[in-house]
C-alpha positions in Angstrom: 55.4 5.9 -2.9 53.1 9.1 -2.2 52.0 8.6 -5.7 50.8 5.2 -5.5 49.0 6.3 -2.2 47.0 9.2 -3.6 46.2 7.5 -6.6 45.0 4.3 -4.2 43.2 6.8 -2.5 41.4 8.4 -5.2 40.1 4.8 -6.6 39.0 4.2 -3.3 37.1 7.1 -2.7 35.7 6.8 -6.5 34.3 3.4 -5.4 32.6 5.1 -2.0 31.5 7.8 -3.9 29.1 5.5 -6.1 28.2 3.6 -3.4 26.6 6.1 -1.7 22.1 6.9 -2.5 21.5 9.9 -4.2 18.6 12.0 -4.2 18.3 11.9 -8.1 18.8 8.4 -8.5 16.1 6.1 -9.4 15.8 3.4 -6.8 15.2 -0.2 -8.5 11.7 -2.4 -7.2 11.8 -3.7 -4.4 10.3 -7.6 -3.8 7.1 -6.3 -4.3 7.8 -4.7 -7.8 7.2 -1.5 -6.4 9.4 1.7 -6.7 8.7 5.2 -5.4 6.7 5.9 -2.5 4.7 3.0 -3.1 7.8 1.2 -2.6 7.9 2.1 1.0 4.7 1.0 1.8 5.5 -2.7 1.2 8.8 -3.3 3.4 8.7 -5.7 6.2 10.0 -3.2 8.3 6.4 -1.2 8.3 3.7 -2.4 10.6 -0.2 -2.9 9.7 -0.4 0.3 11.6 2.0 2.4 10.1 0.8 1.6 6.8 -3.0 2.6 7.9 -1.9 5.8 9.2 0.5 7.0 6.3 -2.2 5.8 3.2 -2.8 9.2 2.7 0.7 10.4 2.7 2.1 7.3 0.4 -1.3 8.1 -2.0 -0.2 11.4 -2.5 3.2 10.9 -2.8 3.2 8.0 -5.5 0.5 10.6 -7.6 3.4 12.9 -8.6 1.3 15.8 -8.9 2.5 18.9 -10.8 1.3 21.5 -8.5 -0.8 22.2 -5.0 -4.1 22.8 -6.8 -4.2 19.4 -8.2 -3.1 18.0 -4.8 -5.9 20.0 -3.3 -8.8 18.6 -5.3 -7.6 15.5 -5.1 -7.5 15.6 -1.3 -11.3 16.4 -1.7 -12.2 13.4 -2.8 -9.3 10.8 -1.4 -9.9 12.2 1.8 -13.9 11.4 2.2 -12.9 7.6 0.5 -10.7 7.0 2.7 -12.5 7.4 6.0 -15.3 5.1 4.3 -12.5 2.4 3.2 -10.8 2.6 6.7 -14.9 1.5 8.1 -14.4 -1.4 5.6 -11.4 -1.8 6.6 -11.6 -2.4 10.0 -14.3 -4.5 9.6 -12.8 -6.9 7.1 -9.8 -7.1 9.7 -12.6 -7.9 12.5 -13.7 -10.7 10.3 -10.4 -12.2 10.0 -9.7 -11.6 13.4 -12.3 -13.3 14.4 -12.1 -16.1 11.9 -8.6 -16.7 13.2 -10.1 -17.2 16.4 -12.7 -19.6 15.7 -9.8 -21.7 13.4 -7.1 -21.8 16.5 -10.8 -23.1 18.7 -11.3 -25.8 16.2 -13.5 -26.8 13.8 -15.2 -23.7 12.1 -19.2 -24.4 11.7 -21.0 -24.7 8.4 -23.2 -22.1 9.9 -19.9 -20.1 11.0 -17.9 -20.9 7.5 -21.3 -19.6 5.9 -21.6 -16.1 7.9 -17.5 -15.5 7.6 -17.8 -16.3 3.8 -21.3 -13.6 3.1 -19.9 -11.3 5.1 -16.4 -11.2 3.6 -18.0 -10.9 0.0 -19.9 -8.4 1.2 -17.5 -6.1 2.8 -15.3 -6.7 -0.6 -18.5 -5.8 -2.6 -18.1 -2.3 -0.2 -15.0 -1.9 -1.1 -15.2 -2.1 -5.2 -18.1 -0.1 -5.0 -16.2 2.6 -2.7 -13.1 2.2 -5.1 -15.5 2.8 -8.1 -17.2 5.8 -6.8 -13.8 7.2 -5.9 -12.7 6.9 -9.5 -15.9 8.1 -10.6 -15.3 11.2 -9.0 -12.1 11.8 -9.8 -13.2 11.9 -13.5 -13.8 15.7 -13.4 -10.5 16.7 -12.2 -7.5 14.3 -13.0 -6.8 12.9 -16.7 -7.1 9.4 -17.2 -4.2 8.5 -16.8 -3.8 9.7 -13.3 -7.2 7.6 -12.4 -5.4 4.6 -13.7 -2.2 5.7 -11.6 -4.8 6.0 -8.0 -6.4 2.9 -9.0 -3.3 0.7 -9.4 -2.1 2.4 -6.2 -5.0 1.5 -4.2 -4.6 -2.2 -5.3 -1.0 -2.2 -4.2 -1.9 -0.9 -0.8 -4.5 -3.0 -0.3 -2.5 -6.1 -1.7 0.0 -5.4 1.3 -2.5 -4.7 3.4 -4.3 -8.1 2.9 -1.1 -9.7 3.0 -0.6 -8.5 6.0 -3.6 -9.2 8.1 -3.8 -12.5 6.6 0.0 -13.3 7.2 -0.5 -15.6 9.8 -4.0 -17.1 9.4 -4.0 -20.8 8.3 -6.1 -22.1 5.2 -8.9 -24.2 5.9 -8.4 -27.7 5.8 
């Protein structure tokens, strides 16, 4: 009888063993496809906010750098970016804020649905050319391959970001 207990026991704790995360495992993609820290950045659970205050900290994070000096000079160029992609930012949300708006009034315009469409390409064209000029200058001190890594990274983020501001804004009929 005590046998059959401990060795019942020790199957059981060999299944709750493997059930538990470890740090060394790799954690499959989420719904998003994305792993890592990236990963985090797309869950449900975290708000429009929390992902436009912890950019920096997911960009860094998903970079895997191999040491603090490649951090560092990294941080001189993400961090000037990102102020001026947070301005575009803000005032893409803005736009779709106020979009939203003028949709739940009614009937949008022509005149309106001509502004809200210039000035939505426009704050895009900000955007690429911000995006380009970041990879630009990351040239000097991060191999290709690590430009490709930030640039894919950026998308992500801003895919969720997009996804998120947009969430519950109607398509025009």
């Amino acid at each position: 009888m005590l046998r059959k207990n401990l060795l019942a026991f020790a199957v059981a704790g060999s299944l709750m063993i493997g059930l538990i995360p470890t740090r060394g495992r790799a954690q499959g993609p989420n719904a998003n496809g994305l792993t890592g820290p990236t990963q985090s950045a797309s869950d449900s659970s975290l708000s429009l906010e929390d992902l436009e205050n912890r950019r920096q900290q997911i960009v860094v994070a998903s970079m895997n750098f191999s040491n603090d000096d490649q951090k560092k000079k990294f941080l001189e160029v993400y961090v000037p970016y990102q102020i001026k992609l947070k301005q575009i930012l803000a005032a893409k949300r803005k736009l779709i804020e106020q979009y939203a708006q003028q949709q739940q009034n009614g009937v949008i315009s022509s005149t309106d649905a001509n502004r809200i469409m210039k000035q939505a390409l426009a704050l895009d064209n900000r955007r690429e050319e911000a995006v380009a000029s970041y990879l630009r200058q990351l040239k000097p001190i991060e191999p290709e391959q690590q430009i490709l890594r930030a640039y894919q990274i950026e998308n992500r983020i801003y895919a969720i970001y997009m996804n998120k501001v947009t969430a519950s804004i109607p398509l025009v009929l």
